[in-house]
PyMOL Python script that loads the backbone (N, CA, C, O; Angstrom):
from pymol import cmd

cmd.read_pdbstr("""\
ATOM      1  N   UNK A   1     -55.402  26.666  66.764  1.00  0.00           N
ATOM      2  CA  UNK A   1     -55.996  26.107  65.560  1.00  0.00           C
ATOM      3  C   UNK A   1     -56.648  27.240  64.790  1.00  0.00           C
ATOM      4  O   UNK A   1     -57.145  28.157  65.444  1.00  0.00           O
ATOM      5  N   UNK A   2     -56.705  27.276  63.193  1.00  0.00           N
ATOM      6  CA  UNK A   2     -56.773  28.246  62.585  1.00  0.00           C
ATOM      7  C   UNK A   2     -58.509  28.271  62.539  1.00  0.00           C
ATOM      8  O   UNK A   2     -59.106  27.195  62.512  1.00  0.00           O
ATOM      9  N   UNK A   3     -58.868  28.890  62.536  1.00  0.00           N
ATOM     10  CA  UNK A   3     -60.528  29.367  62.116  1.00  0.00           C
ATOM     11  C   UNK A   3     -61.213  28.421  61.314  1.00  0.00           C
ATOM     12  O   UNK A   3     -62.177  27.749  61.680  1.00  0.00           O
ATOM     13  N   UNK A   4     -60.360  28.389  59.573  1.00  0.00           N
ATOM     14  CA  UNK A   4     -60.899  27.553  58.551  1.00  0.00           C
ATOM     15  C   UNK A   4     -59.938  26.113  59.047  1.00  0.00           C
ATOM     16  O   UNK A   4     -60.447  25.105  58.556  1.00  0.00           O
ATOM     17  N   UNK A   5     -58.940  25.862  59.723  1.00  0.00           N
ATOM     18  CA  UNK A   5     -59.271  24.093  60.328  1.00  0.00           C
ATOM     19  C   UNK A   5     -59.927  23.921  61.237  1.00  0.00           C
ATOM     20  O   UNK A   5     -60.098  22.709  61.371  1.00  0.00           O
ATOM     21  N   UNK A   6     -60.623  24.711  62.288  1.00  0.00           N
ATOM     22  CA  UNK A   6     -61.461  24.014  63.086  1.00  0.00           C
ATOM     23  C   UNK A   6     -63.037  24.054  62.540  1.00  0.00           C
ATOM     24  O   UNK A   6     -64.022  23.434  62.942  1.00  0.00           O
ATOM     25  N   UNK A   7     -62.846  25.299  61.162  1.00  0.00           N
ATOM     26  CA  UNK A   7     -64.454  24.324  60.580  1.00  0.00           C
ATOM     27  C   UNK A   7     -64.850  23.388  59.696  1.00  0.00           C
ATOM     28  O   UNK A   7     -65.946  22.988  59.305  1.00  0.00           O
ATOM     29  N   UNK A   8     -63.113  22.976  59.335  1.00  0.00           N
ATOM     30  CA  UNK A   8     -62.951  21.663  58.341  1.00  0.00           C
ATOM     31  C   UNK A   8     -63.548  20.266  59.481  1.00  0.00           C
ATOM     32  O   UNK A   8     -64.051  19.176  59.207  1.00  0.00           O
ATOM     33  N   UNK A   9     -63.295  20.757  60.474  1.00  0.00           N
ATOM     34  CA  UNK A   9     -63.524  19.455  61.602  1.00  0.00           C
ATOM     35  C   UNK A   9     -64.978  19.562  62.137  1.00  0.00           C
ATOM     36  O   UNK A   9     -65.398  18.647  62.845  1.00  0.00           O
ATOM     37  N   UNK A  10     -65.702  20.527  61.870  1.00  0.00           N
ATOM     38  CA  UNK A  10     -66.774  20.239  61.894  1.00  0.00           C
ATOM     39  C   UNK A  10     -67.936  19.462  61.103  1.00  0.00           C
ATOM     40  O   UNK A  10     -67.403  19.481  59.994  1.00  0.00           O
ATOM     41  N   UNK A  11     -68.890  18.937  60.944  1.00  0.00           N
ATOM     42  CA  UNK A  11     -70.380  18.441  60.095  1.00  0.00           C
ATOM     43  C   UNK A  11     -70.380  16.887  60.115  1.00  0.00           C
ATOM     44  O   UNK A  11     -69.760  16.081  60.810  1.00  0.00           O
ATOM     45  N   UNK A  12     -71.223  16.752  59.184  1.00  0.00           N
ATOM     46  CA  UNK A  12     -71.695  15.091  59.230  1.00  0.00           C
ATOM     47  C   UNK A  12     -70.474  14.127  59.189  1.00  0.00           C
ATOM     48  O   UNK A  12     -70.339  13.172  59.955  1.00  0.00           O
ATOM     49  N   UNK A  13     -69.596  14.485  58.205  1.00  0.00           N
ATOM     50  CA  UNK A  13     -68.189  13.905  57.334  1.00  0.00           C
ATOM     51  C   UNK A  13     -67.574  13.415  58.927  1.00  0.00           C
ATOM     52  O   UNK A  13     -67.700  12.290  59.411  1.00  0.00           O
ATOM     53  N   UNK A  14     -66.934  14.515  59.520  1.00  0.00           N
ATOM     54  CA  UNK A  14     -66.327  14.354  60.820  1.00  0.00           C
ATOM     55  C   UNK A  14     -67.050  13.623  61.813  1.00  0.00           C
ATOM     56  O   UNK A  14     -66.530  12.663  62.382  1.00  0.00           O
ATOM     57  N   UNK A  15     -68.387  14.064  62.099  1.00  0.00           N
ATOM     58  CA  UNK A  15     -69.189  13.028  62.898  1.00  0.00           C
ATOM     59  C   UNK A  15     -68.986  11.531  62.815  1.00  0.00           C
ATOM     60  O   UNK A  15     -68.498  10.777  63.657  1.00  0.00           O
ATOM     61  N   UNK A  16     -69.476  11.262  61.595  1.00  0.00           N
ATOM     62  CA  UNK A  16     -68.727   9.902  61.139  1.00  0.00           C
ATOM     63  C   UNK A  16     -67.907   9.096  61.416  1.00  0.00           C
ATOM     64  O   UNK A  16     -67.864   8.052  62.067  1.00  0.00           O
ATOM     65  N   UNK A  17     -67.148   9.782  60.760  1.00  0.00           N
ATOM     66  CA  UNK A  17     -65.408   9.474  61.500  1.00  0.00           C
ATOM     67  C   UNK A  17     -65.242   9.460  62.986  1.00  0.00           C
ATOM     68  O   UNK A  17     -64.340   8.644  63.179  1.00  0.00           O
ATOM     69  N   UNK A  18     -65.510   9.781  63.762  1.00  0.00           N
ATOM     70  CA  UNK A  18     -65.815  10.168  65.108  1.00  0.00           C
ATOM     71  C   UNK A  18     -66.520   8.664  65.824  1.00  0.00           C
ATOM     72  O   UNK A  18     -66.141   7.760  66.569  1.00  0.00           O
ATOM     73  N   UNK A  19     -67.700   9.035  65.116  1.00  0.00           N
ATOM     74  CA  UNK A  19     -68.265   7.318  65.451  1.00  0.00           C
ATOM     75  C   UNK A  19     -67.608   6.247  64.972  1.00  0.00           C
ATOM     76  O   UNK A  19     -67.565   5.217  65.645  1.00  0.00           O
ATOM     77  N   UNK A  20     -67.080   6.323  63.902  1.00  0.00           N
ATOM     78  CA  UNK A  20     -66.907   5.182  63.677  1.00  0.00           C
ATOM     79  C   UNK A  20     -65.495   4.706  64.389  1.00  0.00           C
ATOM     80  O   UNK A  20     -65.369   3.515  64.675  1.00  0.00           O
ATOM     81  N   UNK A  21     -64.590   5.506  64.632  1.00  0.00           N
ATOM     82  CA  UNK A  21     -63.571   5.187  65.819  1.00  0.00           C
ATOM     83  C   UNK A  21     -63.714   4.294  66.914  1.00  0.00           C
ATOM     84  O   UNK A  21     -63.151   3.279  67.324  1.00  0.00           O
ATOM     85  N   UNK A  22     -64.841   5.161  67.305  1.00  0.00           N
ATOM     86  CA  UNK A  22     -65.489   4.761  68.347  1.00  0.00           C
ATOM     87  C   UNK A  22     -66.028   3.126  68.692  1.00  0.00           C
ATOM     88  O   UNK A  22     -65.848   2.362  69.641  1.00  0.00           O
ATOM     89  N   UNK A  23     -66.814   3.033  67.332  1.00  0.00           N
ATOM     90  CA  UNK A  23     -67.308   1.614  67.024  1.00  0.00           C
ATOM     91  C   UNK A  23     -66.252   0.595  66.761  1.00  0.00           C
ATOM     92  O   UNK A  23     -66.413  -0.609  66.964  1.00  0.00           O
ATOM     93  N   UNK A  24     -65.194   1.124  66.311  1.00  0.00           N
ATOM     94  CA  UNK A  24     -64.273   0.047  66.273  1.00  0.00           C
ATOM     95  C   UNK A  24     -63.428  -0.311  67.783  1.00  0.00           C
ATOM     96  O   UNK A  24     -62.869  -1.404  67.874  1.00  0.00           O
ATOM     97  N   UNK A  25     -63.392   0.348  68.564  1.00  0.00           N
ATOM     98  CA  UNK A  25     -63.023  -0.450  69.603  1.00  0.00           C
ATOM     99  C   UNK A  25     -64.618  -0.327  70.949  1.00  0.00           C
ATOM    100  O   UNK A  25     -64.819  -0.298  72.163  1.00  0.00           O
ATOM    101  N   UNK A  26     -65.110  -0.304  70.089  1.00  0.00           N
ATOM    102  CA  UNK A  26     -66.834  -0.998  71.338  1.00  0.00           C
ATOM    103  C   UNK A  26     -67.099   0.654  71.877  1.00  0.00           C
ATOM    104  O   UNK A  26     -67.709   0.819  72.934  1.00  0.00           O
ATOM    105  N   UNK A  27     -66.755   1.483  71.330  1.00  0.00           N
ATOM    106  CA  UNK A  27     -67.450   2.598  72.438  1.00  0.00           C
ATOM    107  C   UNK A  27     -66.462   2.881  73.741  1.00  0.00           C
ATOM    108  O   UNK A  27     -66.857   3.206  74.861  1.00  0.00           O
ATOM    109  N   UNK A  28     -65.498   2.740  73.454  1.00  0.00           N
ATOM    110  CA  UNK A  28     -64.513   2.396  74.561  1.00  0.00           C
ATOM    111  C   UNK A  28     -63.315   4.056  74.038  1.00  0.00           C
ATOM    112  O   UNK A  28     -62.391   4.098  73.226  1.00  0.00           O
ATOM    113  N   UNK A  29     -63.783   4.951  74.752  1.00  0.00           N
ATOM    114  CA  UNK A  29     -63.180   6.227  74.437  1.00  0.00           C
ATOM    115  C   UNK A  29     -61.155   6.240  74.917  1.00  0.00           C
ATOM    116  O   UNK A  29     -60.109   6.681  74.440  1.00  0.00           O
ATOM    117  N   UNK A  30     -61.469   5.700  75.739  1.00  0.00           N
ATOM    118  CA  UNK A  30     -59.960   5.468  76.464  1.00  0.00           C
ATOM    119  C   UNK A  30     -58.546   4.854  75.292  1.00  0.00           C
ATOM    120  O   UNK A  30     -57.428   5.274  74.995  1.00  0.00           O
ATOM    121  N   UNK A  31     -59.231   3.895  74.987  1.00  0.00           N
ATOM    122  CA  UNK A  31     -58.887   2.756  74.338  1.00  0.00           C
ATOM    123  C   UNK A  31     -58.733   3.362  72.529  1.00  0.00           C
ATOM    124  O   UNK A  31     -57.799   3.116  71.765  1.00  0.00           O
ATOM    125  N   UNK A  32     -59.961   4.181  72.246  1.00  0.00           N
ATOM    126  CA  UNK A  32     -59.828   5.059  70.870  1.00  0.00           C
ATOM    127  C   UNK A  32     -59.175   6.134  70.842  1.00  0.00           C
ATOM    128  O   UNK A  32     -58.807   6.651  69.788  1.00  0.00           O
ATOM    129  N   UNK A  33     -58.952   6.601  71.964  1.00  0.00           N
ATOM    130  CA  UNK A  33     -57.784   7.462  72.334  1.00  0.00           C
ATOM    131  C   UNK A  33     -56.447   7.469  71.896  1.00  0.00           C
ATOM    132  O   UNK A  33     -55.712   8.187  71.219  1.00  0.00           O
ATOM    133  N   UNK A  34     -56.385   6.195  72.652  1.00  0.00           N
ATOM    134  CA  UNK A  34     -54.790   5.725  73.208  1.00  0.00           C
ATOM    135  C   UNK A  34     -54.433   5.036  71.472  1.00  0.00           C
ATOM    136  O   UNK A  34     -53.239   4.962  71.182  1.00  0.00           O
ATOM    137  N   UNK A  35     -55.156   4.708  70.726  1.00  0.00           N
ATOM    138  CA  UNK A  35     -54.739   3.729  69.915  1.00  0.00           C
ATOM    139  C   UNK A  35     -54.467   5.317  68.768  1.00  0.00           C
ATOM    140  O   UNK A  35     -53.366   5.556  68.273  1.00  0.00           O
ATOM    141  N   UNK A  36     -55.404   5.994  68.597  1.00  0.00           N
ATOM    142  CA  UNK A  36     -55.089   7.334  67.784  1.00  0.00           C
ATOM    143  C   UNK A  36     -53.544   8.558  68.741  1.00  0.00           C
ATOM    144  O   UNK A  36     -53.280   9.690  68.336  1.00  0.00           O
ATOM    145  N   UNK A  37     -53.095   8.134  69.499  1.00  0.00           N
ATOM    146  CA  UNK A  37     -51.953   8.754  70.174  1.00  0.00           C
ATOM    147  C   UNK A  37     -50.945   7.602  69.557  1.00  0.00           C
ATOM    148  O   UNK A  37     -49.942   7.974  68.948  1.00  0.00           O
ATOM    149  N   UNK A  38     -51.179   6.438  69.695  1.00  0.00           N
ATOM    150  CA  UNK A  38     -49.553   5.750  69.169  1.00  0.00           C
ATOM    151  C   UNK A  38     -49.840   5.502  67.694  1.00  0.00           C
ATOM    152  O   UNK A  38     -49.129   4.640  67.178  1.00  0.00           O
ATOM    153  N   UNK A  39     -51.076   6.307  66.634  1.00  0.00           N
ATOM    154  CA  UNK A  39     -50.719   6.176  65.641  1.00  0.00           C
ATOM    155  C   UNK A  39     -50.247   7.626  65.496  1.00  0.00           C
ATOM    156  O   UNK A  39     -49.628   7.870  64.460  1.00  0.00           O
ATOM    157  N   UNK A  40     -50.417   8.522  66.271  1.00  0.00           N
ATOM    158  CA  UNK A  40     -49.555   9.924  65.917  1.00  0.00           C
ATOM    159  C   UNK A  40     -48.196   9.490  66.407  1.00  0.00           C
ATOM    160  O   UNK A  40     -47.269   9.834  65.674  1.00  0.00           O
ATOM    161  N   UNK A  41     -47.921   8.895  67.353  1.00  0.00           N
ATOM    162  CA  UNK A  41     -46.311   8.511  68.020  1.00  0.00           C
ATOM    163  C   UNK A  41     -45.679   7.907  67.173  1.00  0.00           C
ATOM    164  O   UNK A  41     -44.468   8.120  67.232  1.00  0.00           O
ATOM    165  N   UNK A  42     -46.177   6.879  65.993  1.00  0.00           N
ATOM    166  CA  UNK A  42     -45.272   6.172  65.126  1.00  0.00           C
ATOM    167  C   UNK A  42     -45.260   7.091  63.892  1.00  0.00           C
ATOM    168  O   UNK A  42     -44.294   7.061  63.130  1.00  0.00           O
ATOM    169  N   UNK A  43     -46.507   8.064  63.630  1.00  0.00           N
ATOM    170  CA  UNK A  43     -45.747   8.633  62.426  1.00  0.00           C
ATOM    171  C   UNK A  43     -44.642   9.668  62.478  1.00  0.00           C
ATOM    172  O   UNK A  43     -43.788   9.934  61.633  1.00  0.00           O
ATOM    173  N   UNK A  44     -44.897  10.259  63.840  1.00  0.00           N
ATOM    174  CA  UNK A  44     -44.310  11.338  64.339  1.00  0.00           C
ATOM    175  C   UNK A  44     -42.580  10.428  64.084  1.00  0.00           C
ATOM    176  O   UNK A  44     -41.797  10.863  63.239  1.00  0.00           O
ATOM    177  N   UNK A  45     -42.326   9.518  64.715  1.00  0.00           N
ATOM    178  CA  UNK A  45     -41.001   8.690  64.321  1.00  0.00           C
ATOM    179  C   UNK A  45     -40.821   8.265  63.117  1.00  0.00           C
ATOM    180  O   UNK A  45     -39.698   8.485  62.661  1.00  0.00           O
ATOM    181  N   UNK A  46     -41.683   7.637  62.339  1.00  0.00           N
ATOM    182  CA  UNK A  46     -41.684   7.477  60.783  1.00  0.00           C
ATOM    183  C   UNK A  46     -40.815   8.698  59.962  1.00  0.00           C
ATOM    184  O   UNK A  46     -40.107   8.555  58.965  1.00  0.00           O
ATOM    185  N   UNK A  47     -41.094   9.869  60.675  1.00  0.00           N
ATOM    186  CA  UNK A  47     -41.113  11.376  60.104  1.00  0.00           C
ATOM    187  C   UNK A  47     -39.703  12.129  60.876  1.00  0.00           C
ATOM    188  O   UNK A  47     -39.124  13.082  60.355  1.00  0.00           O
ATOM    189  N   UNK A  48     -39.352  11.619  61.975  1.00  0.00           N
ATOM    190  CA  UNK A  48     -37.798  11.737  62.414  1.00  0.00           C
ATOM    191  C   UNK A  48     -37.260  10.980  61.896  1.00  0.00           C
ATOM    192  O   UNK A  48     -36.275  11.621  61.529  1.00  0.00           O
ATOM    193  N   UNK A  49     -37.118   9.928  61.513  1.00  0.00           N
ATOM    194  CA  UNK A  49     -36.538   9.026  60.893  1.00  0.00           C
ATOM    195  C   UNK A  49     -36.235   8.592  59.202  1.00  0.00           C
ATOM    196  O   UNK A  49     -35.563   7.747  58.610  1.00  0.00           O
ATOM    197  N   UNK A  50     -36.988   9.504  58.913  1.00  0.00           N
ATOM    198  CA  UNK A  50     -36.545  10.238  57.590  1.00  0.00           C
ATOM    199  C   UNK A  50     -37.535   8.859  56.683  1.00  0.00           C
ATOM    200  O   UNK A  50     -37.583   8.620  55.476  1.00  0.00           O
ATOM    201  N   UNK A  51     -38.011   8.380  57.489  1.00  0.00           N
ATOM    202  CA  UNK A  51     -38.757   7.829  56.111  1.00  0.00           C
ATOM    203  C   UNK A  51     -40.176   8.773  55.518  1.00  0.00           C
ATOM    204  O   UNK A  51     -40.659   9.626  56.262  1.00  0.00           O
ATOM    205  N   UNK A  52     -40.604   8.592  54.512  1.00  0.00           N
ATOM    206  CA  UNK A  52     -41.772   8.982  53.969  1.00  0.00           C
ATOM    207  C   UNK A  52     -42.014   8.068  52.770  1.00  0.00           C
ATOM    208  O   UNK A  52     -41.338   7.535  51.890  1.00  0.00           O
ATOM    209  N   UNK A  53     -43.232   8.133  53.128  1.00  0.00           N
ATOM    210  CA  UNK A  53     -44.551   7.586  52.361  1.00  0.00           C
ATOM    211  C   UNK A  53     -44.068   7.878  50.534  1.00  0.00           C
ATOM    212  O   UNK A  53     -43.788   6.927  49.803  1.00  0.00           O
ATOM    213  N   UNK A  54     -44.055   8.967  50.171  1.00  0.00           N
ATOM    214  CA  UNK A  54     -43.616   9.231  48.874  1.00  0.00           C
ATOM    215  C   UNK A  54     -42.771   8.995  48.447  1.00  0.00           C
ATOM    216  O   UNK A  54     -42.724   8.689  47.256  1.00  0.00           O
ATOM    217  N   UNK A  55     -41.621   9.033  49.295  1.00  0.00           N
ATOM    218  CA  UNK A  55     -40.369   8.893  48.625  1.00  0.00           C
ATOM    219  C   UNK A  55     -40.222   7.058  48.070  1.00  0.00           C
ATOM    220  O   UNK A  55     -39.971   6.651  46.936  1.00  0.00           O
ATOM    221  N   UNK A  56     -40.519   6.130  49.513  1.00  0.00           N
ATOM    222  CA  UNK A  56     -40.907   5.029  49.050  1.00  0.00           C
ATOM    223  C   UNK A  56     -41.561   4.683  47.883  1.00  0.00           C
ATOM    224  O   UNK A  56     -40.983   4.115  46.957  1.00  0.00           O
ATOM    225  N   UNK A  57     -42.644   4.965  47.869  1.00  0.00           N
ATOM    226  CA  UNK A  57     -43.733   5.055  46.671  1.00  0.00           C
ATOM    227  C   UNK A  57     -43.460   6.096  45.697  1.00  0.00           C
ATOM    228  O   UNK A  57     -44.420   6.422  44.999  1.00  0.00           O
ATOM    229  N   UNK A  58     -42.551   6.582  45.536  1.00  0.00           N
ATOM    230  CA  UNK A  58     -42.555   7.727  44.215  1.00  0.00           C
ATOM    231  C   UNK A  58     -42.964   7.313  42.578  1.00  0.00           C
ATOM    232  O   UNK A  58     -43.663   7.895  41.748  1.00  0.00           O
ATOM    233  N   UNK A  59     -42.133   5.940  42.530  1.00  0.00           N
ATOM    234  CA  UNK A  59     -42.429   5.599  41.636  1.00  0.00           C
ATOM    235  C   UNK A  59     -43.571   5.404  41.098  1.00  0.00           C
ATOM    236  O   UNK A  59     -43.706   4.980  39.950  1.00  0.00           O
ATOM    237  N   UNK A  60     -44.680   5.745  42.013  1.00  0.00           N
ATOM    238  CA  UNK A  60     -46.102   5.219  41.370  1.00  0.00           C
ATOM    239  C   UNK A  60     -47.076   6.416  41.031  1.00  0.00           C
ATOM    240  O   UNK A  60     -47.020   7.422  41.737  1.00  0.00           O
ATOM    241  N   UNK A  61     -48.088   6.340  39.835  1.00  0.00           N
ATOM    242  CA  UNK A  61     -48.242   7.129  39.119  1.00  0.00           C
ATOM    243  C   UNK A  61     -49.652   7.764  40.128  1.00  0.00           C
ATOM    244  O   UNK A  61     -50.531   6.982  40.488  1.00  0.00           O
ATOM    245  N   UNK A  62     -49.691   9.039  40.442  1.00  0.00           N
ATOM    246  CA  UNK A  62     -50.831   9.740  40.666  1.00  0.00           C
ATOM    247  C   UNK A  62     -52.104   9.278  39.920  1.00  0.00           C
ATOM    248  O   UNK A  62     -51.967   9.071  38.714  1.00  0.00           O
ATOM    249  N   UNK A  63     -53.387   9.079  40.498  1.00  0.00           N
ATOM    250  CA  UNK A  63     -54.273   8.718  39.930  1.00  0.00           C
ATOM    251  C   UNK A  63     -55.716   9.371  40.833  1.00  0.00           C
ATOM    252  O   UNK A  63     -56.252   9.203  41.929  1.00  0.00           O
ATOM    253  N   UNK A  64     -55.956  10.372  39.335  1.00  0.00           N
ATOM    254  CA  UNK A  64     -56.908  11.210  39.838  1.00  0.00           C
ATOM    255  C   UNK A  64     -58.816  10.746  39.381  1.00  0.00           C
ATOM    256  O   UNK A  64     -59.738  11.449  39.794  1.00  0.00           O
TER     257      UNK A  64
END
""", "prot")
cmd.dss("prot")
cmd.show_as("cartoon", "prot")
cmd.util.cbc("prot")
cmd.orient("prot")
């Protein structure tokens, strides 16, 4: 991991996120684990499988 991404993953922002994982399945680390591994496993297939997010949605206008 590069220097400047492992200090993007650091501070309050990430903490957050962190807890709040957490809170959504009760504090139950196993379980917030496993559920963040089969959402990397389905995009990871989403992404062999040639679909993407943009291409679906291209048609829609950026909104900054």
């Amino acid at each position: 991991m590069s220097a400047a991404r492992s200090m993007a993953m650091d501070g309050p922002e990430t903490d957050a996120e962190v807890e709040a994982v957490l809170a959504e399945f009760d504090g139950d680390v196993r379980r917030a684990i496993r559920a963040l591994l089969d959402d990397i496993a389905a995009l990871a297939e989403d992404r062999a499988g040639g679909r993407n997010f943009l291409k679906a949605y291209g048609h829609l206008e950026l909104v900054r």
